[in-house]
C-alpha positions as MATLAB code, in Angstrom:
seq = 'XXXXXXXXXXXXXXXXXXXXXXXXXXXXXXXXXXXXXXXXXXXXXXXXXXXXXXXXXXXXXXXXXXXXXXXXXXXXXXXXXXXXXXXXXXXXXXXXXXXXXXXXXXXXXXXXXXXXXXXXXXXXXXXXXXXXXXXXXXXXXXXXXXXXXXXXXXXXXXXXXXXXXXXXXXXXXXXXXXXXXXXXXXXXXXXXXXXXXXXXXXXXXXXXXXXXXXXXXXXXXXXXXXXXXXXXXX';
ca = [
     124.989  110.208  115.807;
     122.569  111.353  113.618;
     122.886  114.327  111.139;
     122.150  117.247  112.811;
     118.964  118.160  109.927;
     117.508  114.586  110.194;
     117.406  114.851  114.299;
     116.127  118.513  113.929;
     113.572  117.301  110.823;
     112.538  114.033  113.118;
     111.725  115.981  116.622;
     109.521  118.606  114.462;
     107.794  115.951  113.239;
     107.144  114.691  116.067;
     105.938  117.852  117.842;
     103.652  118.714  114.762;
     102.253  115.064  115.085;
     101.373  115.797  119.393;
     100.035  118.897  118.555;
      97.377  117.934  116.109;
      96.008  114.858  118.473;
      96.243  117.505  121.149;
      93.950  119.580  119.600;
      91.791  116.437  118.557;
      91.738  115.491  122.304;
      91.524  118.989  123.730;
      87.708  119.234  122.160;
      85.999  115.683  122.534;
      82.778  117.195  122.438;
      83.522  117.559  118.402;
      83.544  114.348  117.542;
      82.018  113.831  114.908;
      84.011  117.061  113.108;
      87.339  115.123  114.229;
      86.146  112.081  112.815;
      85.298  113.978  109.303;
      88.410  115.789  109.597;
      90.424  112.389  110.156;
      88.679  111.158  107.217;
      89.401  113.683  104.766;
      93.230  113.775  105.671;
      93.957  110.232  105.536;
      92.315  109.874  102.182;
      94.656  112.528  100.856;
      97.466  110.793  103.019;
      96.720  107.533  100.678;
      95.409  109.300   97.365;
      98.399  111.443   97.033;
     101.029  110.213   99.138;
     101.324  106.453   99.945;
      99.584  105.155   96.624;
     102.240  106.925   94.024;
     104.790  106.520   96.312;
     104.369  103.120   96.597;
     103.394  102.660   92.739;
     106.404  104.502   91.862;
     108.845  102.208   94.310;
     107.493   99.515   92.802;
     108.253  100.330   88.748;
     111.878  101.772   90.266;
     112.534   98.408   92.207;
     111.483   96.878   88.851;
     108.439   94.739   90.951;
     104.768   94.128   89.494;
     103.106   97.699   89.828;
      99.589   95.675   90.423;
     101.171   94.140   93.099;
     100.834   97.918   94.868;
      97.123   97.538   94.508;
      96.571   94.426   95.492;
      98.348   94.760   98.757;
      96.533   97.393   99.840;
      93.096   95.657   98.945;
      94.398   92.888  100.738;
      95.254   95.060  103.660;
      92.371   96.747  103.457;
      90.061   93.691  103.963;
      92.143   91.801  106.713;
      91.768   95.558  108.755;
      88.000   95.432  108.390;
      88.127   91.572  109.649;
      90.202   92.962  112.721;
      87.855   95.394  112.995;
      84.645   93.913  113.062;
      86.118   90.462  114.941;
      85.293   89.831  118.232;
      82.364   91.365  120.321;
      80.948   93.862  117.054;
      80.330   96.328  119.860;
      81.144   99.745  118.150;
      83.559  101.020  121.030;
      85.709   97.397  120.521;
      85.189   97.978  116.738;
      86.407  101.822  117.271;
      89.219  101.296  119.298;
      90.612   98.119  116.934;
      90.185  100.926  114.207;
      92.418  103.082  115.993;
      95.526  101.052  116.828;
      95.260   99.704  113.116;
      95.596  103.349  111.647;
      98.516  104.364  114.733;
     100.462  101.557  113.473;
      99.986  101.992  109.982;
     101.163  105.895  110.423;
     104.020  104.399  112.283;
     104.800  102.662  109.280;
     104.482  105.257  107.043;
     106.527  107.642  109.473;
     109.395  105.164  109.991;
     109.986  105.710  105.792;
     109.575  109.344  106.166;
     112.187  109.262  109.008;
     114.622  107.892  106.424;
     113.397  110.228  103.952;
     114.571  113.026  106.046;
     117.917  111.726  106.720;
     118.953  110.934  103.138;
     116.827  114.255  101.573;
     119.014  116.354  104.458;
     116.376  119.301  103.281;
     115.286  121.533  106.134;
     112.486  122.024  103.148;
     111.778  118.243  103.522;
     111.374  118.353  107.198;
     109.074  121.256  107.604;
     106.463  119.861  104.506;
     106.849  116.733  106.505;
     106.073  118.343  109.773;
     102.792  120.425  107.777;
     101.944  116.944  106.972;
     102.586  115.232  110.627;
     100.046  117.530  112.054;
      97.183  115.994  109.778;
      98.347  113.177  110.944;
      98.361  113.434  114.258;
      94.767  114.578  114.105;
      93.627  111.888  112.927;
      95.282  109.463  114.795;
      93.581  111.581  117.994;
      90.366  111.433  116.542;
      90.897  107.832  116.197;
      92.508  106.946  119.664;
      89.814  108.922  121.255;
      87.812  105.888  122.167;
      90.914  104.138  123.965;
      92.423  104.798  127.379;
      95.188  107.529  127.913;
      98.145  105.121  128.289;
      96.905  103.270  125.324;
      96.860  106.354  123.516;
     100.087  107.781  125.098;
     101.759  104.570  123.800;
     100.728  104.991  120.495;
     101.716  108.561  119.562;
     105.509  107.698  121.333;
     105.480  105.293  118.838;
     104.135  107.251  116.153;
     107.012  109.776  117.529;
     109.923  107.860  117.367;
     109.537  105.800  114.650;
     110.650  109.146  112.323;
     113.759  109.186  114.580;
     114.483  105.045  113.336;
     113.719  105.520  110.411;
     116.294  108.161  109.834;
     118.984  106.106  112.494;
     118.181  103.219  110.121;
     118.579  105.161  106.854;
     121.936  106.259  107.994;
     123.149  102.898  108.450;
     121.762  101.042  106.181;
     119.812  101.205  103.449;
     116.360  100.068  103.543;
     115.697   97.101  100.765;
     114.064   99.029   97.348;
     111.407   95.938   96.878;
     110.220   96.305  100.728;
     109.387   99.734  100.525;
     106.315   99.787   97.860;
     105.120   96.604   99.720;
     104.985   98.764  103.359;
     103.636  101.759  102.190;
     100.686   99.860   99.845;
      99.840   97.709  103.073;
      99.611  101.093  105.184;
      97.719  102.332  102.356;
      94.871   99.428  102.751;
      94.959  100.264  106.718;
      94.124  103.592  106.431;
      91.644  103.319  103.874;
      89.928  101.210  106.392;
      89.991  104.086  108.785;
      89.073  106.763  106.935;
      86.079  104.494  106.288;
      85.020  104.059  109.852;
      85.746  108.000  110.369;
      83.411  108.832  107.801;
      80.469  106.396  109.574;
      81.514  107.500  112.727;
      81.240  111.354  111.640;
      77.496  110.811  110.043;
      76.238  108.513  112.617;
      72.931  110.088  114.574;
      72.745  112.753  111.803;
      68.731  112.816  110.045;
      68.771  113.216  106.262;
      68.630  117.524  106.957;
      71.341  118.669  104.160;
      72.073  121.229  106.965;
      73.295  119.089  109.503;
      75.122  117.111  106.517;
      76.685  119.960  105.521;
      79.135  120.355  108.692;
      80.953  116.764  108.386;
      81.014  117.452  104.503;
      82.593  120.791  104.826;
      85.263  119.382  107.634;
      86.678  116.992  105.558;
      87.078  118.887  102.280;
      88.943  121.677  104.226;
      91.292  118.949  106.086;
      91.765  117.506  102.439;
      92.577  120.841  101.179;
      95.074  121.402  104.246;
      96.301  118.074  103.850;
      96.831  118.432   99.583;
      98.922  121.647  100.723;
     101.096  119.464  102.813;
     101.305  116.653  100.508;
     102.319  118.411   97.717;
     105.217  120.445   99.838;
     106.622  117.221  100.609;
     106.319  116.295   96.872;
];
């Protein structure tokens, strides 16, 4: 059985995360705000979150640091293959996108699953949670192009994989010099997205500054909400 805080931590994760693709699905007619907002929240997610944390695994696990780096350039291009391969239609391209950033989050949330379980902060789980629902937002931006059992697949994954993360945490330990290596390859994945979200968000826009000026605005505020909830997990 799990602790009783990691369970408790795990499941408000996982609520925060279905809320904020709720509200990304519950308003398709802004996509091009989601997309921004997506955009600005992952870039925090890797800026602030994933990059250190991987950087800083690395130089405690006694590993190359430029190792972190590299494996999320690496990752980064072999996403933007995946994305572009096969017909280059943009809803094919869109939807590849997508399931690359879902699975990279499940990554990321599998490690913050343990994180919970061996922290055993309420504190933890509710910055965690803060930071699940930027998540979530952007993975429901994202998904929006895919069919609803696709996308129903993908945030029960993005759900549970807190909840094995702590199971596994409390079992075992998760190797130190796998960790850094994970977390820099989710990195490169989600860089990739937050690329497409951007394109996606300023698509059909003219040059106006005005109509620029809404997409901009979107993702510095979900970077700003998104630093908050960074930094409380800090």
């Amino acid at each position: 059985m799990l602790p009783v805080t990691a369970l408790l931590g795990s499941t408000l994760v996982a609520i925060a995360t279905l809320a904020g693709a709720w509200l990304a699905r519950r308003c398709p007619d802004q996509r091009q705000i989601w997309f921004a907002a997506a955009a600005g929240a992952l870039l925090i997610i890797v800026g602030l979150h994933l990059l250190p944390d991987a950087w800083a695994g690395a130089r405690d696990a006694r590993m190359w640091p430029p190792l972190v780096p590299i494996a999320a350039v690496a990752a980064f291009m072999v996403a933007r293959l995946v994305a572009r391969a096969g017909c280059g239609c943009r809803e094919h391209e869109d939807q590849r996108v997508g399931s690359a950033a879902a699975a990279a989050l499940a990554t990321h949330r599998f490690l913050e699953g343990a994180a919970i379980a061996l922290a055993g902060s309420a504190t933890v789980a509710i910055a965690l949670a803060a930071h699940a629902f930027a998540e979530g937002l952007a993975a429901g931006a994202l998904l929006g192009a895919q069919p609803r059992r696709r996308v129903a697949a993908w945030l029960s994954v993005m759900c549970l994989s807190p909840l094995l993360g702590a199971g596994t945490a409390d079992i075992l330990a998760i190797p130190e010099a796998v960790e850094p290596v994970l977390l820099a390859v989710a990195a490169g994945i989600l860089i990739q997205a937050a690329w497409m979200s951007l394109r996606t968000a300023f698509t059909g826009l003219s040059h106006n500054w005005l109509l620029l000026l809404r997409p901009f605005a979107t993702s510095a505020m979900a970077a700003a909400v998104t630093v908050l909830a960074v930094r409380g997990v800090g």
